[in-house]
C-alpha positions as CSV (number, residue, x, y, z in Angstrom):
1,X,-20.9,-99.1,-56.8
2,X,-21.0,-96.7,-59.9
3,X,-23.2,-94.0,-59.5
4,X,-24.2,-93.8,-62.9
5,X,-25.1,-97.8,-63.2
6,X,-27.2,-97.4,-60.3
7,X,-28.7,-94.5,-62.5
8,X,-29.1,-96.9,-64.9
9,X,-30.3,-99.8,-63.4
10,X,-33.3,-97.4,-62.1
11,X,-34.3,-96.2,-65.3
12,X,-34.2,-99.9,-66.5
13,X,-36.6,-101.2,-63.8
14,X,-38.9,-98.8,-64.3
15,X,-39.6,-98.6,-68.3
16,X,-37.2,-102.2,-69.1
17,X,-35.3,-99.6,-71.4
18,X,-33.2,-96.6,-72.5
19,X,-33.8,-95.0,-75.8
20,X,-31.2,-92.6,-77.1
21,X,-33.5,-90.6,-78.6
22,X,-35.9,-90.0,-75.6
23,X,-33.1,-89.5,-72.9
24,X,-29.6,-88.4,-74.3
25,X,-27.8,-88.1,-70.9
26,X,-28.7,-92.0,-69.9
27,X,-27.5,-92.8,-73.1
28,X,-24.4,-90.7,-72.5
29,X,-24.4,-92.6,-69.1
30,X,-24.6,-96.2,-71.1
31,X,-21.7,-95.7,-72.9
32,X,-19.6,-94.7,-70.5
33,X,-17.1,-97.8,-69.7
34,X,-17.0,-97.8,-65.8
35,X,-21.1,-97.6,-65.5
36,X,-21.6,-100.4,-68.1
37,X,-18.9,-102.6,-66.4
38,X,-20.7,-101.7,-63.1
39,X,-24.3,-102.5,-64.8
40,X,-23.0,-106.0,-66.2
41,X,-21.8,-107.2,-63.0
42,X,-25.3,-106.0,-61.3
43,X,-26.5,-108.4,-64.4
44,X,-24.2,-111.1,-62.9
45,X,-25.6,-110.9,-59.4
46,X,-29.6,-110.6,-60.4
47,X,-30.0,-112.7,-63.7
48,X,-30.1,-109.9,-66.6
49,X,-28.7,-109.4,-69.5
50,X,-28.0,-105.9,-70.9
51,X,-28.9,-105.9,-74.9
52,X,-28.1,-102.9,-77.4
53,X,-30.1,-102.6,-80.6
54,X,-29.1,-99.5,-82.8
55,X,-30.2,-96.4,-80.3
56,X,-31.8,-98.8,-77.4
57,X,-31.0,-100.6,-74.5
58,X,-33.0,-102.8,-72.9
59,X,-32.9,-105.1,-69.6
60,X,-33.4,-108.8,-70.1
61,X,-34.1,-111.2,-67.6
62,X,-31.7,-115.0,-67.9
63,X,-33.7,-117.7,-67.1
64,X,-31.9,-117.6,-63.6
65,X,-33.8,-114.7,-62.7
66,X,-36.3,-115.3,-60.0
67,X,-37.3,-111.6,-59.8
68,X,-38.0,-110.3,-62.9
69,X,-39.5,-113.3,-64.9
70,X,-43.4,-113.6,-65.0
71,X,-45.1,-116.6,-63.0
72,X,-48.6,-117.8,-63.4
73,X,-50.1,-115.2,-61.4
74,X,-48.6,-112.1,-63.5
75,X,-50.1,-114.1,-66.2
76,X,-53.6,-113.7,-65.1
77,X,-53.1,-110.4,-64.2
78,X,-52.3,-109.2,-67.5
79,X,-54.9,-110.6,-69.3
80,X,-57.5,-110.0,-66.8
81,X,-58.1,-113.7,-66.0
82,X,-60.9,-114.9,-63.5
83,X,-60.2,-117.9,-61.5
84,X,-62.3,-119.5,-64.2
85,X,-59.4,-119.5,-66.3
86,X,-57.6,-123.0,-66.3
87,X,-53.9,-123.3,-66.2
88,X,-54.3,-125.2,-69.4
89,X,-55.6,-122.6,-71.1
90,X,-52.8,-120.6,-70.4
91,X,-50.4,-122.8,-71.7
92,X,-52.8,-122.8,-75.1
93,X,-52.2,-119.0,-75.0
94,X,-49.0,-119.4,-74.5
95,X,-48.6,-121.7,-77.6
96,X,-50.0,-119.6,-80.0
97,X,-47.8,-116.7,-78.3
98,X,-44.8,-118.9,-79.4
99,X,-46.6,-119.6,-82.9
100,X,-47.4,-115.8,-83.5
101,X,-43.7,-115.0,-83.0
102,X,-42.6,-117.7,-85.2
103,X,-44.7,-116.8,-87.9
104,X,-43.5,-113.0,-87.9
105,X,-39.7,-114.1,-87.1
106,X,-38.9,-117.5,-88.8
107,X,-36.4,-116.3,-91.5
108,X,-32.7,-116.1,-90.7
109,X,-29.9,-113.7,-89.8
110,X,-30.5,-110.1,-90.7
111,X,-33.7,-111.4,-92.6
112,X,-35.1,-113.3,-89.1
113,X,-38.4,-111.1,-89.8
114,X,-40.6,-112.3,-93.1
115,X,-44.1,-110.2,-92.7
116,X,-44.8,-107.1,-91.2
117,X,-48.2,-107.7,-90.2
118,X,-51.4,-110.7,-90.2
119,X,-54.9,-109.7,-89.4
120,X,-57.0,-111.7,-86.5
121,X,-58.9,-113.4,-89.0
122,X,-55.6,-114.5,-91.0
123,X,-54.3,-115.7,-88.3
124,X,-57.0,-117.6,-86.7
125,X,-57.1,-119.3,-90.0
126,X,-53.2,-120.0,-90.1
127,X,-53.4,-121.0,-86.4
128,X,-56.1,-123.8,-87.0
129,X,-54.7,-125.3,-89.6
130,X,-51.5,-126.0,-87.8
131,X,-53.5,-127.7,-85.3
132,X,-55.2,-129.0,-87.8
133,X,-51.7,-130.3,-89.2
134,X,-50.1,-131.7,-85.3
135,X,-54.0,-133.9,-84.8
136,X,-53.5,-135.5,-87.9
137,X,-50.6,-137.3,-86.5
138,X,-51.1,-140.1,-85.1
139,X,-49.2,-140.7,-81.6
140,X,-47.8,-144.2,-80.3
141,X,-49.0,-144.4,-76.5
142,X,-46.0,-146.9,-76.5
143,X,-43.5,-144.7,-77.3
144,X,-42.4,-142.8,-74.6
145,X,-40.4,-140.4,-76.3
146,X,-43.8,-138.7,-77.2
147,X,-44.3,-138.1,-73.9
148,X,-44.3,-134.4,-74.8
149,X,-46.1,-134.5,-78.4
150,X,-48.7,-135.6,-76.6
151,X,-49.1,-132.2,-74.5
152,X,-48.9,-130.6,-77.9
153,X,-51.6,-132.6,-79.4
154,X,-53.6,-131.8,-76.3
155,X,-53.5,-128.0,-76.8
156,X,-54.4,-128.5,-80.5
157,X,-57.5,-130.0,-79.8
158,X,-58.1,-127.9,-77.4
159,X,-58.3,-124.9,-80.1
160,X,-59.8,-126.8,-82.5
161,X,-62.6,-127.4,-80.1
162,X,-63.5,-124.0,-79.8
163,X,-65.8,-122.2,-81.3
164,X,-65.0,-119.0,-83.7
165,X,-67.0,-116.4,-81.7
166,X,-67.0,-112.5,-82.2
167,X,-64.4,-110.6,-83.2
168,X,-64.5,-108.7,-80.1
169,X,-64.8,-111.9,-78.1
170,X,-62.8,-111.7,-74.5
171,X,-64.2,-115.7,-74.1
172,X,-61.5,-118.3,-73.8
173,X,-64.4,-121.0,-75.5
174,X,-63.9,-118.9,-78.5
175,X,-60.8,-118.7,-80.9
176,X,-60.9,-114.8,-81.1
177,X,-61.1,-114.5,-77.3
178,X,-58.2,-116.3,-76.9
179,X,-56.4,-114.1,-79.5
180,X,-57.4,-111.0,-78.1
181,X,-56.3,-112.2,-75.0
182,X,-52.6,-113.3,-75.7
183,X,-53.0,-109.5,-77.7
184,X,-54.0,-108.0,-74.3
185,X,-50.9,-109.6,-72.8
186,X,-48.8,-108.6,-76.0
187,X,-49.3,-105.3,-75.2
188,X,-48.9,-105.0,-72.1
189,X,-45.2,-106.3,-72.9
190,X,-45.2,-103.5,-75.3
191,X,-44.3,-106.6,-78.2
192,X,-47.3,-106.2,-80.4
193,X,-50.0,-103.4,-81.4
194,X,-53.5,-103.6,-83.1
195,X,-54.1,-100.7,-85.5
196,X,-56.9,-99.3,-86.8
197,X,-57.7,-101.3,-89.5
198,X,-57.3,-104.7,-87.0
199,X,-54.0,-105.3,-88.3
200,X,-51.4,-106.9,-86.6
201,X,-47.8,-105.6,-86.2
202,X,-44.9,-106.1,-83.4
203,X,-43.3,-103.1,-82.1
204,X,-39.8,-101.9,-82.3
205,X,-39.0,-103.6,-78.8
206,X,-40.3,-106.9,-80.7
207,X,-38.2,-106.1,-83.7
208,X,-35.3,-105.2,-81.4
209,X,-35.3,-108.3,-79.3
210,X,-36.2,-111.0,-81.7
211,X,-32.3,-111.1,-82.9
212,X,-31.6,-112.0,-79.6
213,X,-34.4,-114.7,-79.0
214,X,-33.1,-116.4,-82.2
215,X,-29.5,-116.8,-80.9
216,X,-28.6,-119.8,-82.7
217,X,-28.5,-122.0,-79.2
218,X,-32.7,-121.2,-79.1
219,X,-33.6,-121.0,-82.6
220,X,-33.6,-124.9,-82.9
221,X,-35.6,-125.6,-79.2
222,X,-37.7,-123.0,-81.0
223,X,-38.4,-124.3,-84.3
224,X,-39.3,-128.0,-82.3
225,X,-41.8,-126.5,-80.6
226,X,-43.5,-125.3,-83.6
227,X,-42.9,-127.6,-86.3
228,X,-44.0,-131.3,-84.3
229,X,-41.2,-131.1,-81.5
230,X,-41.6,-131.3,-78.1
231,X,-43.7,-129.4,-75.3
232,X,-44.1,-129.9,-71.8
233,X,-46.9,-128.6,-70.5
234,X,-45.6,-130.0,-66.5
């Protein structure tokens, strides 16, 4: 095995990526031929892909991967979850994960991002009245290709049946304490920040990746999920 991939593949596991400004011999390292060949076929073996956005590299897991992708458990552990804490309303965060990304990144191309940042408020407000929008559609209980939409319509009422609560709420009965909750778990990934003023933004890692999340075999399944299609919550 290349000595430098292995080099590589450290430096990956440990910080997920290699900046060209913080580290110029890795980056020296990444573009050498032999190492990268050696690092893609490491990719091959584990379930990661290796992306390259302008002066950064980062590690991304396939959805083969059965070591690097989050479960359940990692879940809680990021937002600080008690046992308390239903699966079902992580599936709810993980919903208005999805919606939060769509709202920041559902142009196209080189234009994929349209805003640049939403406050808590704005986007409790946006939030609910997609909800709002999915409940108002009726569902045929005969038809069981709305076996999923169902799931969907679940989670919807789920958030429209809580409560606004504080601003600073960490509460998962209230809408801001499930917001600062998935923002807990945002940063953690290093994908979105809170500044000062309460806006907020994603980070350049977010911005980096996103081109890659659209791909145009996701961007579809992706739009569904958003826009009335289907969810399973199983």
């Amino acid at each position: 095995m290349n000595k430098k991939a292995l080099i590589l593949f450290h430096e990956l596991m440990k910080k997920g990526r290699i900046d060209r400004t913080e580290n110029g011999l890795l980056w020296n390292y990444a573009e050498d031929n032999e190492a990268r060949d050696g690092l893609d076929q490491m990719g091959e073996e584990l379930g990661f892909e290796i992306l390259q956005a302008q002066d950064r590299i980062y590690m991304v897991p396939t959805q083969d991967n059965d070591l690097f992708l989050k479960n359940n458990v990692d879940y809680r552990a990021d937002i600080k979850a008690t046992n308390e804490v239903k699966n079902r309303v992580l599936y709810l965060m993980n919903y208005l994960a999805v919606y939060i990304l769509f709202i920041f990144f559902k142009g196209e191309g080189n234009d994929a991002q349209v805003r640049d940042f939403i406050s808590k408020e704005e986007l409790i407000k946006e939030f609910t009245e997609h909800c709002q929008s999915v409940t108002a559609k009726e569902i045929d209980a005969d038809d069981k290709t709305n076996d999923y939409s169902e799931n969907f319509y679940m989670l919807s009422e789920d958030w429209l049946g809580k409560k606004e609560g504080e601003e600073n709420s960490r509460r998962t009965e209230d809408r801001y304490g499930i917001v600062n909750k998935i923002l807990q778990k945002f940063k953690a990934d290093d994908l979105f920040t809170v500044d000062e003023s309460g806006l907020i933004r994603p980070t350049p890692k977010t911005k980096d990746l996103m081109p890659y999340v659209l791909r145009k075999d996701r961007i579809q399944m992706i739009n569904a999920w958003i826009e009335g299609g289907k969810i399973c919550l199983r």
